[in-house]
PDB file with one MODEL, atoms N, CA, C and O in Angstrom:
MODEL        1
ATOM      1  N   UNK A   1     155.067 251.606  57.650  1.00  0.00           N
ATOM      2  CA  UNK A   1     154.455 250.957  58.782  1.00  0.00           C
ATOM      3  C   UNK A   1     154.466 251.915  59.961  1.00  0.00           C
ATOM      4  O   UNK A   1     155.456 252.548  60.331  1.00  0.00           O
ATOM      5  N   UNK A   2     153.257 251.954  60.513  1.00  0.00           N
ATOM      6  CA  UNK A   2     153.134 253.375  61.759  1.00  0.00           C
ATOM      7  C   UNK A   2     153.252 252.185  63.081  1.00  0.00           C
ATOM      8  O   UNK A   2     152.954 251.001  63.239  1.00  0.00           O
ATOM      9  N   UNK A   3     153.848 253.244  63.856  1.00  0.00           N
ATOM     10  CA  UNK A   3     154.106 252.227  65.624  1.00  0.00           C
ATOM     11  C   UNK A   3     153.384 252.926  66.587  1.00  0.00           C
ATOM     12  O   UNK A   3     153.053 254.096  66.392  1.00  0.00           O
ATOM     13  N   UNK A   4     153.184 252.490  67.326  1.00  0.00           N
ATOM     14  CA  UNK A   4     152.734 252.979  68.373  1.00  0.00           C
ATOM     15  C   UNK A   4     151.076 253.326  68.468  1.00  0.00           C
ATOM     16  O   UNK A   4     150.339 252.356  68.648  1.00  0.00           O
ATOM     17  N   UNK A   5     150.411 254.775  68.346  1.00  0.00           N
ATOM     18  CA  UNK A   5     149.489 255.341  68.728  1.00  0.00           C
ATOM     19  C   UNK A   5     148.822 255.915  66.970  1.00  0.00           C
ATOM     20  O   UNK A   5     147.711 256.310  66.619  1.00  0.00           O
ATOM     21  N   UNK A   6     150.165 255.698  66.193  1.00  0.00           N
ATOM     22  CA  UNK A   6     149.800 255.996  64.965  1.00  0.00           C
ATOM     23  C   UNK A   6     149.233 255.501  63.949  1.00  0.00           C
ATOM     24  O   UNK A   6     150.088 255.180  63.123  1.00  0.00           O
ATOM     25  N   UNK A   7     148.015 255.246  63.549  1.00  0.00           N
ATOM     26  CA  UNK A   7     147.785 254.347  62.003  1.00  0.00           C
ATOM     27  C   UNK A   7     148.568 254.465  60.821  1.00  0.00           C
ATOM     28  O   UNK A   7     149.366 255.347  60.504  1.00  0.00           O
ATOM     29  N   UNK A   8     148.178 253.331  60.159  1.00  0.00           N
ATOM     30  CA  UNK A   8     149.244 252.906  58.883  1.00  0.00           C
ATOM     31  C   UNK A   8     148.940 253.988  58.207  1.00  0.00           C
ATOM     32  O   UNK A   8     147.745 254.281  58.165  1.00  0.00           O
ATOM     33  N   UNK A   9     149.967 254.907  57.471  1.00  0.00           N
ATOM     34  CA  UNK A   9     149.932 256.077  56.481  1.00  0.00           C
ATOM     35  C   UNK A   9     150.177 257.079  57.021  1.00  0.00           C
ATOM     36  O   UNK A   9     150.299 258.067  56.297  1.00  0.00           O
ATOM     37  N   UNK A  10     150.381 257.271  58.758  1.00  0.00           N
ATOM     38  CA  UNK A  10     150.295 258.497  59.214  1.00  0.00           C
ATOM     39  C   UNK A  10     151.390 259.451  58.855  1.00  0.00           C
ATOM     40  O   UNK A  10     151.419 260.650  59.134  1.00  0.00           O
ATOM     41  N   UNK A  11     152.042 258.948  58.377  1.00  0.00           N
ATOM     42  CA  UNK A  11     153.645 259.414  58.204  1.00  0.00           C
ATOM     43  C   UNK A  11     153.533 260.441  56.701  1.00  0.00           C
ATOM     44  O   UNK A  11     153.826 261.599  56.405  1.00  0.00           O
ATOM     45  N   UNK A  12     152.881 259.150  55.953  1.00  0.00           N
ATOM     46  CA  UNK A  12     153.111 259.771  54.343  1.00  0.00           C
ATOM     47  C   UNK A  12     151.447 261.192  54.607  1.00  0.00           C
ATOM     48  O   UNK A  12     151.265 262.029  53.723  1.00  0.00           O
ATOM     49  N   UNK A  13     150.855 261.169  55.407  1.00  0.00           N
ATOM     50  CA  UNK A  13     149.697 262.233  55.567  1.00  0.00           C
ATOM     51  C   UNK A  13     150.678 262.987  55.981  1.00  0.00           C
ATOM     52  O   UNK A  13     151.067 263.670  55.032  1.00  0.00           O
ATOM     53  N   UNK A  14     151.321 263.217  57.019  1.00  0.00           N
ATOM     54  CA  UNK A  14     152.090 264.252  57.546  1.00  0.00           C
ATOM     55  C   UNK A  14     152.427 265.189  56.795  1.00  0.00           C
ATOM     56  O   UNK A  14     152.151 266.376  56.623  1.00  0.00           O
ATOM     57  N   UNK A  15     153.294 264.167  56.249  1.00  0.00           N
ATOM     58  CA  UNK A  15     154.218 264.874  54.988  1.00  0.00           C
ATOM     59  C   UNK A  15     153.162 265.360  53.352  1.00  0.00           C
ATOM     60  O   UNK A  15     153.411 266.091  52.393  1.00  0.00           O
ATOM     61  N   UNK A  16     152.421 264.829  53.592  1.00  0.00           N
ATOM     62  CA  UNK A  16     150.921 265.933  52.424  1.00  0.00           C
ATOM     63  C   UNK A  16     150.933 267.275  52.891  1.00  0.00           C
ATOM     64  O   UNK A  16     151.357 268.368  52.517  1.00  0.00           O
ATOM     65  N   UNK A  17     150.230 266.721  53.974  1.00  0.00           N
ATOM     66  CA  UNK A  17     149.585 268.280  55.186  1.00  0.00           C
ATOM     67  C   UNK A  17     150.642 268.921  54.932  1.00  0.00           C
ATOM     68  O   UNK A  17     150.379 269.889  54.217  1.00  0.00           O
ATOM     69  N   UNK A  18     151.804 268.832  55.201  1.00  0.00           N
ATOM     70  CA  UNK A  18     153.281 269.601  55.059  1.00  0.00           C
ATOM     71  C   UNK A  18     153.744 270.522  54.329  1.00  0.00           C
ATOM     72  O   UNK A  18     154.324 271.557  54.659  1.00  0.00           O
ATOM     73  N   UNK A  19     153.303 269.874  52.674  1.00  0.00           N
ATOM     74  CA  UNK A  19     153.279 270.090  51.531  1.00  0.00           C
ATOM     75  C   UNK A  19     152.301 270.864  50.952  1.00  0.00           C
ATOM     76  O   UNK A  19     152.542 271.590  49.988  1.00  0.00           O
ATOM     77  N   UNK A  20     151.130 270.762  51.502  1.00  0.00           N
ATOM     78  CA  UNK A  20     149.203 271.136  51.066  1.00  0.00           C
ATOM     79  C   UNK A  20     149.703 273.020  52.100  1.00  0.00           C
ATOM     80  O   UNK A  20     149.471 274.126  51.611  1.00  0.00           O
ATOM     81  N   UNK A  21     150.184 272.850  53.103  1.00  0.00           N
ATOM     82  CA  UNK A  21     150.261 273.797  54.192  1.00  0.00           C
ATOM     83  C   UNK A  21     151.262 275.081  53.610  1.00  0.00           C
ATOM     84  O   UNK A  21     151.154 276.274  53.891  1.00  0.00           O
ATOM     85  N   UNK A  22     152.181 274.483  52.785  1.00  0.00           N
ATOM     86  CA  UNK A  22     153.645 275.228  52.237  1.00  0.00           C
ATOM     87  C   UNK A  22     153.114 276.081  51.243  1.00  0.00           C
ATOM     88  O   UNK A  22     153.201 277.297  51.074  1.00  0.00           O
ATOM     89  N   UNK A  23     152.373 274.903  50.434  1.00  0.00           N
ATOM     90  CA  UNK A  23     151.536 275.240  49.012  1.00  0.00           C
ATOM     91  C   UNK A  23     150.447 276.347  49.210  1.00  0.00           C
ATOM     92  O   UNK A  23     150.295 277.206  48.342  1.00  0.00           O
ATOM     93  N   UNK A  24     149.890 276.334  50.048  1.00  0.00           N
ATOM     94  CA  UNK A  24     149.067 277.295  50.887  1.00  0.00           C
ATOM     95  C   UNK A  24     149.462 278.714  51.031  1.00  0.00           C
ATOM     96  O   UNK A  24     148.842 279.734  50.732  1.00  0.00           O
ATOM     97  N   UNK A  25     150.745 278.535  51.609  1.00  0.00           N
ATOM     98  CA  UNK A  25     151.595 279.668  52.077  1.00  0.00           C
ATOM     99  C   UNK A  25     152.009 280.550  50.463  1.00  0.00           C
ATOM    100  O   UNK A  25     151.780 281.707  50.109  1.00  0.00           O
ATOM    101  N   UNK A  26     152.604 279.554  49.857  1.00  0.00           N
ATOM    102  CA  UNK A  26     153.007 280.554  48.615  1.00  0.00           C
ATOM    103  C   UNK A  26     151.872 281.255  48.119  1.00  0.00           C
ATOM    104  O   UNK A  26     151.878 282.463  47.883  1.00  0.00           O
ATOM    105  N   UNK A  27     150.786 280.411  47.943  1.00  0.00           N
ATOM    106  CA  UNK A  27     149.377 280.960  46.651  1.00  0.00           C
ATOM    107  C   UNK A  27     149.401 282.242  47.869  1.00  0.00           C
ATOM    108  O   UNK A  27     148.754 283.111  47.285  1.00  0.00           O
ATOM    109  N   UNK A  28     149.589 282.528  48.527  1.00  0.00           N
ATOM    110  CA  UNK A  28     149.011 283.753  49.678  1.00  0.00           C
ATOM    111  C   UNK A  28     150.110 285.074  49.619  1.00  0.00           C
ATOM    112  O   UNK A  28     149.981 286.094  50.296  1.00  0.00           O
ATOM    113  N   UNK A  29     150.901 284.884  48.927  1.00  0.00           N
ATOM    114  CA  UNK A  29     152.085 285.792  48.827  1.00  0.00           C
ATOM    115  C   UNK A  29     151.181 286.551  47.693  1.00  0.00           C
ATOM    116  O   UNK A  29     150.236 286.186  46.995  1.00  0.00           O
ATOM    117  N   UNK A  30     151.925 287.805  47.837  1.00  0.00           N
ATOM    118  CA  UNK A  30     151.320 289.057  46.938  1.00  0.00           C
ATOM    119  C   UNK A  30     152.497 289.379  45.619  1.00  0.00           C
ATOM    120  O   UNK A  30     153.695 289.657  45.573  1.00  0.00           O
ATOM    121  N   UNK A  31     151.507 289.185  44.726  1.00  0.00           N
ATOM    122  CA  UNK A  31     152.335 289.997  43.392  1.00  0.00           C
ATOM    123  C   UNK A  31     152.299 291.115  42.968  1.00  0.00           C
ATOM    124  O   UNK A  31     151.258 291.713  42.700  1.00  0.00           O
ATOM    125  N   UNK A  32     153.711 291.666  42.818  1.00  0.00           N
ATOM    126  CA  UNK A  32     153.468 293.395  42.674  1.00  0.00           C
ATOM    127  C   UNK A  32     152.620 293.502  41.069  1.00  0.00           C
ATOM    128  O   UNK A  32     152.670 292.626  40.205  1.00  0.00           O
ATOM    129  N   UNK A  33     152.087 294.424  40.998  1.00  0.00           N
ATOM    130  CA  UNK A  33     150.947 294.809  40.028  1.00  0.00           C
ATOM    131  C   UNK A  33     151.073 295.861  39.852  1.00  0.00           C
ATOM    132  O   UNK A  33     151.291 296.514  40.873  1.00  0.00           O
ATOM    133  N   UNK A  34     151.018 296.621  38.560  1.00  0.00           N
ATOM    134  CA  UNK A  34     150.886 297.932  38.311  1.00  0.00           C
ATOM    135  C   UNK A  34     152.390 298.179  37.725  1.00  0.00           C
ATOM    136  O   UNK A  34     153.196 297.361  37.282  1.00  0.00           O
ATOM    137  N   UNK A  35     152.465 299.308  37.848  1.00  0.00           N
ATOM    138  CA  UNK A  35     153.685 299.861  37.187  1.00  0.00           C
ATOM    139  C   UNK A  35     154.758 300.021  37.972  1.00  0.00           C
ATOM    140  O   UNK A  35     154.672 300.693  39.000  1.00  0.00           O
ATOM    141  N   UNK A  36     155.761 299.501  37.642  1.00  0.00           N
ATOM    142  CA  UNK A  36     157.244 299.583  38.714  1.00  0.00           C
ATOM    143  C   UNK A  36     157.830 300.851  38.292  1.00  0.00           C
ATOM    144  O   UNK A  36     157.864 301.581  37.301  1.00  0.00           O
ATOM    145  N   UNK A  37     158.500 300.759  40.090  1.00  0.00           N
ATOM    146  CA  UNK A  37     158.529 302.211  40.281  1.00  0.00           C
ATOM    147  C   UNK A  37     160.280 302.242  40.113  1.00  0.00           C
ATOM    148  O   UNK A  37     160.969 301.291  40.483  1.00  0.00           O
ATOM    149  N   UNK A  38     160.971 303.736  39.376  1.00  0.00           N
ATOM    150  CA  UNK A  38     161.933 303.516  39.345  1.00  0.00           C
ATOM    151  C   UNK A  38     163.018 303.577  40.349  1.00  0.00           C
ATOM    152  O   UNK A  38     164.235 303.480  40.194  1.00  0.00           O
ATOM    153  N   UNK A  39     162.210 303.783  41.556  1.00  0.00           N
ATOM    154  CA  UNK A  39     163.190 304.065  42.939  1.00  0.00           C
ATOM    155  C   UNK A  39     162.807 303.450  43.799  1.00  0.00           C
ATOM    156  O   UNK A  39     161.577 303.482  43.768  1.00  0.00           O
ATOM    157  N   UNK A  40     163.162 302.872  44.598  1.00  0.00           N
ATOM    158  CA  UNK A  40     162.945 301.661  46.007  1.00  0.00           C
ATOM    159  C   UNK A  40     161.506 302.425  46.721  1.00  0.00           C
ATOM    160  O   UNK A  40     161.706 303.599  47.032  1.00  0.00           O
ATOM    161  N   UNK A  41     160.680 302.114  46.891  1.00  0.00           N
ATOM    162  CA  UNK A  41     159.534 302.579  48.010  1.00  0.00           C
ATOM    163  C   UNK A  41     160.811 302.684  48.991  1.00  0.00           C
ATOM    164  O   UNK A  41     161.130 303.864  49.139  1.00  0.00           O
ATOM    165  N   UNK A  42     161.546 301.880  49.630  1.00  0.00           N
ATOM    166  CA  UNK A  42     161.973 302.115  51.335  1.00  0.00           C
ATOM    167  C   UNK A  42     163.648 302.567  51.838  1.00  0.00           C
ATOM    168  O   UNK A  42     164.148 302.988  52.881  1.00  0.00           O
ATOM    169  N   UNK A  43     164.187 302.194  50.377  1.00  0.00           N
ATOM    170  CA  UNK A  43     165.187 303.165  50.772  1.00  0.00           C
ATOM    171  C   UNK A  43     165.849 304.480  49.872  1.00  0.00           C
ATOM    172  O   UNK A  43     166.788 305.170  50.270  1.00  0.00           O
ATOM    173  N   UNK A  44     165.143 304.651  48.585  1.00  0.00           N
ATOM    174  CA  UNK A  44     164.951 305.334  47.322  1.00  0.00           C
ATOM    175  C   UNK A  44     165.907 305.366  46.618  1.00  0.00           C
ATOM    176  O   UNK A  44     166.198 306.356  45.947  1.00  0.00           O
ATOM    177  N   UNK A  45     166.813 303.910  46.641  1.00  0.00           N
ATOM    178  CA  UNK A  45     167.787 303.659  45.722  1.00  0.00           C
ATOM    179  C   UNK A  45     167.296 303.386  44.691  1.00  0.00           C
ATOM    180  O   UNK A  45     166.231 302.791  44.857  1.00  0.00           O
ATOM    181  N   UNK A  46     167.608 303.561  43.493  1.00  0.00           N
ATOM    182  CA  UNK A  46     167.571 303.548  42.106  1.00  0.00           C
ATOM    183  C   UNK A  46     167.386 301.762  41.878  1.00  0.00           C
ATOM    184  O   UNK A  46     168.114 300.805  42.140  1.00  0.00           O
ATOM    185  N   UNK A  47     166.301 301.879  41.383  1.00  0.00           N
ATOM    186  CA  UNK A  47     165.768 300.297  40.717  1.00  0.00           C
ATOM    187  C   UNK A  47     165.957 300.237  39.259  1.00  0.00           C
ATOM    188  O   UNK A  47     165.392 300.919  38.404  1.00  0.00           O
ATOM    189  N   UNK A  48     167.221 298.917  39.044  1.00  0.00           N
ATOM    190  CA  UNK A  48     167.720 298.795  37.791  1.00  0.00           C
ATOM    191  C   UNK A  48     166.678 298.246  36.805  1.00  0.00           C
ATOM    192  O   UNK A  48     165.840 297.372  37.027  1.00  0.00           O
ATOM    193  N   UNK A  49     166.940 299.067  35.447  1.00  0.00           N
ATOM    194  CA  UNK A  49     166.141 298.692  34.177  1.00  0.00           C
ATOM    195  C   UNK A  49     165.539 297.267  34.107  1.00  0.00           C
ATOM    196  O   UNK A  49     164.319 297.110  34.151  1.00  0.00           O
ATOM    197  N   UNK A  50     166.568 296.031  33.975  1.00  0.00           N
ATOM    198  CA  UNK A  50     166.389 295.194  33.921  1.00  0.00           C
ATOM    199  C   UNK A  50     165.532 294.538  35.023  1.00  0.00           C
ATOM    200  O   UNK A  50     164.731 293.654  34.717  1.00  0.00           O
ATOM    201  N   UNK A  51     165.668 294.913  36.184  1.00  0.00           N
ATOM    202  CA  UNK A  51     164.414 294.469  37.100  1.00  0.00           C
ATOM    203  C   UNK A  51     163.464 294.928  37.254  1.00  0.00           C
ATOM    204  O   UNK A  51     162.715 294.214  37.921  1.00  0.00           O
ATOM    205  N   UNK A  52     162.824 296.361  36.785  1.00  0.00           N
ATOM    206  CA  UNK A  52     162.006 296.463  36.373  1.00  0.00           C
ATOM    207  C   UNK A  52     160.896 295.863  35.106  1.00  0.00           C
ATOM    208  O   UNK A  52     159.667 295.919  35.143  1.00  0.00           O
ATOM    209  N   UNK A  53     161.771 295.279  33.992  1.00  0.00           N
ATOM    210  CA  UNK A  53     161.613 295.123  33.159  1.00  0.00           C
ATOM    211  C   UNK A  53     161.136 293.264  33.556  1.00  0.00           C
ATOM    212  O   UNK A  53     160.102 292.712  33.178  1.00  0.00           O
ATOM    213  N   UNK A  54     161.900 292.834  34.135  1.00  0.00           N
ATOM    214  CA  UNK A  54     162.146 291.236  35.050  1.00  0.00           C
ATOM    215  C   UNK A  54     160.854 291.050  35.868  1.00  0.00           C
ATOM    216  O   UNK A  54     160.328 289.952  36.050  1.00  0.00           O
ATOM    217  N   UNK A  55     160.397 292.202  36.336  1.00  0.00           N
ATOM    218  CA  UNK A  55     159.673 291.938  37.584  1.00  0.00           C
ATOM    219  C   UNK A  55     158.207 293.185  37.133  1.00  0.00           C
ATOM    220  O   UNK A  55     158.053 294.166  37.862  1.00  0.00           O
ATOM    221  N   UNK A  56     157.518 293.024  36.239  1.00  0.00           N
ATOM    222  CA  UNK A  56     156.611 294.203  36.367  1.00  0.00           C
ATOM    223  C   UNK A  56     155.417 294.543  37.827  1.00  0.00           C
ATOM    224  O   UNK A  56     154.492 293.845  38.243  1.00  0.00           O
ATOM    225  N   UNK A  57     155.836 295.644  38.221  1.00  0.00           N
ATOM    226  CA  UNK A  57     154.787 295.898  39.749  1.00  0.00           C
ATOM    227  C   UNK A  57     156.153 296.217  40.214  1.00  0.00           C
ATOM    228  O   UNK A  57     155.732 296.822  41.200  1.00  0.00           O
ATOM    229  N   UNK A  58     157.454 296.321  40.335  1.00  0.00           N
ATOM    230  CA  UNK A  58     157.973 296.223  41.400  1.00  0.00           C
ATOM    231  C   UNK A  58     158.885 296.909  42.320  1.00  0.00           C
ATOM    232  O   UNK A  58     160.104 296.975  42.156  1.00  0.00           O
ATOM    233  N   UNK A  59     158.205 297.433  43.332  1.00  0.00           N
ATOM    234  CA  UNK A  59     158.057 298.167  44.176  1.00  0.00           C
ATOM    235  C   UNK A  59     159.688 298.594  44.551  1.00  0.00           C
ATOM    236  O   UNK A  59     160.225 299.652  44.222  1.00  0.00           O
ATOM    237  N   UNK A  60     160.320 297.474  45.332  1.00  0.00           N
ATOM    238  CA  UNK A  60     161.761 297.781  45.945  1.00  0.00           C
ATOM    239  C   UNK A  60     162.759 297.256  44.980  1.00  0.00           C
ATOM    240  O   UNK A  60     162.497 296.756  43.886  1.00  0.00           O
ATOM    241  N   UNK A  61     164.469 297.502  45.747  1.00  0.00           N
ATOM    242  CA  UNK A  61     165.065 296.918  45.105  1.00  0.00           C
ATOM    243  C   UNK A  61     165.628 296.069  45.905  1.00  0.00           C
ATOM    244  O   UNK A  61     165.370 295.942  47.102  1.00  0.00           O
ATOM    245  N   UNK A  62     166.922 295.067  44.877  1.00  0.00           N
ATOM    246  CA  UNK A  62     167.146 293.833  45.127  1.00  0.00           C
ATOM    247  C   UNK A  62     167.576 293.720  46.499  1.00  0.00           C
ATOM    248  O   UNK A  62     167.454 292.641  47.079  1.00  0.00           O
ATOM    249  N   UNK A  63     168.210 295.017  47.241  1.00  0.00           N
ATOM    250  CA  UNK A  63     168.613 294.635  49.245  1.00  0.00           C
ATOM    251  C   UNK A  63     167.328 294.608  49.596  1.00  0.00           C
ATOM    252  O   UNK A  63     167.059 293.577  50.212  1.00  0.00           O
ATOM    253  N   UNK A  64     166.267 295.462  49.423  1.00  0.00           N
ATOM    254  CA  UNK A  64     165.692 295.538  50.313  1.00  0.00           C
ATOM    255  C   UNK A  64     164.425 294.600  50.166  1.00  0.00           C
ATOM    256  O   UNK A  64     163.702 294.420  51.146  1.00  0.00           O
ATOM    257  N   UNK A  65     164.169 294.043  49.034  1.00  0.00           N
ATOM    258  CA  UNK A  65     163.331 293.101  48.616  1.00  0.00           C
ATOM    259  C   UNK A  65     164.013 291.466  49.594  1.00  0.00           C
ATOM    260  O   UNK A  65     163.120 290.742  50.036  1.00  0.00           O
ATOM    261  N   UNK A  66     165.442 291.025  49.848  1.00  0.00           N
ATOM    262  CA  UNK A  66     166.121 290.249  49.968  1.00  0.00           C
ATOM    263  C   UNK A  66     166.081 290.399  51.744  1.00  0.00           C
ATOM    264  O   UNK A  66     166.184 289.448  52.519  1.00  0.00           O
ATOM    265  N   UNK A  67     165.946 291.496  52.037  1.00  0.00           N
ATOM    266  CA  UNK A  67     166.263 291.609  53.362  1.00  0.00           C
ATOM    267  C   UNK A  67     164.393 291.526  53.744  1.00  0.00           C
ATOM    268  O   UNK A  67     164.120 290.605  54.513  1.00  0.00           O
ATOM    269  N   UNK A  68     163.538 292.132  53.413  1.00  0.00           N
ATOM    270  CA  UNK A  68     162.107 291.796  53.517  1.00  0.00           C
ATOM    271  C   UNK A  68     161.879 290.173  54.021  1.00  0.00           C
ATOM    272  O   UNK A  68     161.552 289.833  55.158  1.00  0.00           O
ATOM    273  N   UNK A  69     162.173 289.168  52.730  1.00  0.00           N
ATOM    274  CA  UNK A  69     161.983 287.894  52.321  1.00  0.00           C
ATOM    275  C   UNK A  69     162.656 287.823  53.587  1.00  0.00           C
ATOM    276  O   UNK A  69     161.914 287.856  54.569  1.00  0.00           O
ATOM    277  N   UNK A  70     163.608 287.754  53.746  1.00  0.00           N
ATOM    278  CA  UNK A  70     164.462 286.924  54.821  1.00  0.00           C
ATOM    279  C   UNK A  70     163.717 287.256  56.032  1.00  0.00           C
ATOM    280  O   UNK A  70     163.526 286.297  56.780  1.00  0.00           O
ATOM    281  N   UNK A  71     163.243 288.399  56.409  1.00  0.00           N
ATOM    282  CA  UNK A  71     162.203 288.459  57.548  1.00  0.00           C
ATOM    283  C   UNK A  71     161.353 287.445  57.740  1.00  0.00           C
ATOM    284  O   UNK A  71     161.377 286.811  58.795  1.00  0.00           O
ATOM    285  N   UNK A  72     160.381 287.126  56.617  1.00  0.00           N
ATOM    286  CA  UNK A  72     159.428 286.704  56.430  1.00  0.00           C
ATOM    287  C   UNK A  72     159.828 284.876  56.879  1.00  0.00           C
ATOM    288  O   UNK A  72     159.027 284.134  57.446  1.00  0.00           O
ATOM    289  N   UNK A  73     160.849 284.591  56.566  1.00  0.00           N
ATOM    290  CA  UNK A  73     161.463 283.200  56.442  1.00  0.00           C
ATOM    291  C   UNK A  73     161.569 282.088  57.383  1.00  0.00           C
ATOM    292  O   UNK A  73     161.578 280.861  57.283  1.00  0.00           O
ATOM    293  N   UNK A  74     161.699 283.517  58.971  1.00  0.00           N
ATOM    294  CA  UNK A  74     162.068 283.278  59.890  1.00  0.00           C
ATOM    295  C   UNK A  74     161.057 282.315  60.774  1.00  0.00           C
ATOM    296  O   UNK A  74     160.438 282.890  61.670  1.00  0.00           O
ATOM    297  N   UNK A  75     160.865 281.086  60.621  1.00  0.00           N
ATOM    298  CA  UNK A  75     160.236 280.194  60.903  1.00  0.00           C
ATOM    299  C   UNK A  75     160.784 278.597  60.799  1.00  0.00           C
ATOM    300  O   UNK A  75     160.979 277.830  59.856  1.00  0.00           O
ATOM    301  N   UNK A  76     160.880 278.535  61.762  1.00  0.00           N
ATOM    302  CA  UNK A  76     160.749 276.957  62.140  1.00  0.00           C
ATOM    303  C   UNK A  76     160.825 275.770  61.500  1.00  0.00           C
ATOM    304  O   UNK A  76     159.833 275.617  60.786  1.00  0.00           O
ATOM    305  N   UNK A  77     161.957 274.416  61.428  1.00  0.00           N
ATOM    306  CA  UNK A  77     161.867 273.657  59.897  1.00  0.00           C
ATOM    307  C   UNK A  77     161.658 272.685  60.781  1.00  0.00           C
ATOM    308  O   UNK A  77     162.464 271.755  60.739  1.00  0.00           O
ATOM    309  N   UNK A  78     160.505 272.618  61.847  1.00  0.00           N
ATOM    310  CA  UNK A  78     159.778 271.572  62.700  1.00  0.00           C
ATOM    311  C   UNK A  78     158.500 271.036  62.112  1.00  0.00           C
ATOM    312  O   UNK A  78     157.475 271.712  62.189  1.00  0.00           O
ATOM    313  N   UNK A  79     158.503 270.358  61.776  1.00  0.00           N
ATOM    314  CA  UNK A  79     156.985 269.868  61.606  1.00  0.00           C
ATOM    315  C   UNK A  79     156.209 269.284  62.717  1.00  0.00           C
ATOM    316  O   UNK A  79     156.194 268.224  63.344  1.00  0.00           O
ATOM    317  N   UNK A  80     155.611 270.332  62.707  1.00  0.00           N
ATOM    318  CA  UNK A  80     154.510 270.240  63.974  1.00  0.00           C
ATOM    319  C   UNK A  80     153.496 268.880  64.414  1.00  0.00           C
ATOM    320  O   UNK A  80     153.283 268.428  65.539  1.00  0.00           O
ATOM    321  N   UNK A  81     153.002 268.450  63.162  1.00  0.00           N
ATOM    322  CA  UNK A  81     152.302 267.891  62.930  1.00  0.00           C
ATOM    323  C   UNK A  81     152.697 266.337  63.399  1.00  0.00           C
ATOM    324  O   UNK A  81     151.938 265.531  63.938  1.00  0.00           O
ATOM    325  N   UNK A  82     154.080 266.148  63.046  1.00  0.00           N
ATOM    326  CA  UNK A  82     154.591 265.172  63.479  1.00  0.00           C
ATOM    327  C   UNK A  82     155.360 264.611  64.800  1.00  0.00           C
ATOM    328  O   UNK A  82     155.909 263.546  65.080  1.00  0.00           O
ATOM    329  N   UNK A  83     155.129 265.873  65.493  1.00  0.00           N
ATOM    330  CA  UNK A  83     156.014 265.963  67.030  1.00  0.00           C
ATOM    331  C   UNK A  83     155.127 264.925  68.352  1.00  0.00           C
ATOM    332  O   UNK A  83     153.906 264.988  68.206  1.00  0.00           O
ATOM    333  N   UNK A  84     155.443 264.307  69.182  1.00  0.00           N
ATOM    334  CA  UNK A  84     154.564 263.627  69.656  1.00  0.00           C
ATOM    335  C   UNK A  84     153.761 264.843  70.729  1.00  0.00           C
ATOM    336  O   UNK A  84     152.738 264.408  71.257  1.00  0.00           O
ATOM    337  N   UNK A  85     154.080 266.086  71.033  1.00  0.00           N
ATOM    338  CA  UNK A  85     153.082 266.970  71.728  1.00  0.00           C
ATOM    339  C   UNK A  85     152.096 266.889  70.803  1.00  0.00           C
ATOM    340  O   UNK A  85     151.011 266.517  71.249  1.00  0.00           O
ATOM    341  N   UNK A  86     152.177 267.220  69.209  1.00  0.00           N
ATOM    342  CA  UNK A  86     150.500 267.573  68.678  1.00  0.00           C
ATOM    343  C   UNK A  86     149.854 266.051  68.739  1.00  0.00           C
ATOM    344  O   UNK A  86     148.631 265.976  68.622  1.00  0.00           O
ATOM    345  N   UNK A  87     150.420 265.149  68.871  1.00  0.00           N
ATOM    346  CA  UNK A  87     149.266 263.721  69.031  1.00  0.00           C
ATOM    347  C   UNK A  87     149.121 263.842  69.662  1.00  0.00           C
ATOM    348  O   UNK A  87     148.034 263.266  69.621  1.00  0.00           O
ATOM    349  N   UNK A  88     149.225 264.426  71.359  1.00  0.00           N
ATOM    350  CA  UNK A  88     148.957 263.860  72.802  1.00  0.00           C
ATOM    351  C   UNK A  88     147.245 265.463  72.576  1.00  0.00           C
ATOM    352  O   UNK A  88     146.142 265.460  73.124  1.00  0.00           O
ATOM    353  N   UNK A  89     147.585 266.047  72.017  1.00  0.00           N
ATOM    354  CA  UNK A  89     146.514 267.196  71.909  1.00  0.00           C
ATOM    355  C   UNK A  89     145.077 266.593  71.424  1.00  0.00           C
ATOM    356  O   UNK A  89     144.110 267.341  71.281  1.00  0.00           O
TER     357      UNK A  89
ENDMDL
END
């Protein structure tokens, strides 16, 4: 049941968009391709057999692949969509 300014369902849409938006985000991530390399592109530590073998394409190793991601991560567990600033917009 929605209150206020909101129609009935607005809640369970939110939480789609949320989901449709996330889902979005992954399909957009890049897969390494090609032949993995046996030394890190960025810090030229030695990339183990098995992750090569785990991961074909792949470029770095496990710090610096881990420390990348975590860059990337750095975002917000607000849903925008649901805040009363984006209704007043």
């Amino acid at each position: 049941m929605a209150g206020g300014w909101a129609k009935d369902g607005a809640v369970s849409e939110q939480i789609e968009a949320s989901i449709e938006d996330e889902l979005a985000r992954m399909k957009g991530r890049k897969v390494p391709v090609g032949e993995s390399l046996t030394e890190c592109a960025e810090c030229g530590e030695e990339i183990p057999e098995k992750r090569r073998q785990a991961i074909p394409g792949v470029k770095l190793c496990v710090d610096c692949a881990s420390e990348r991601d975590g860059a990337a991560n750095a975002r917000g567990g607000i849903n925008r969509r649901g805040s009363k600033d984006s209704q007043l917009r």
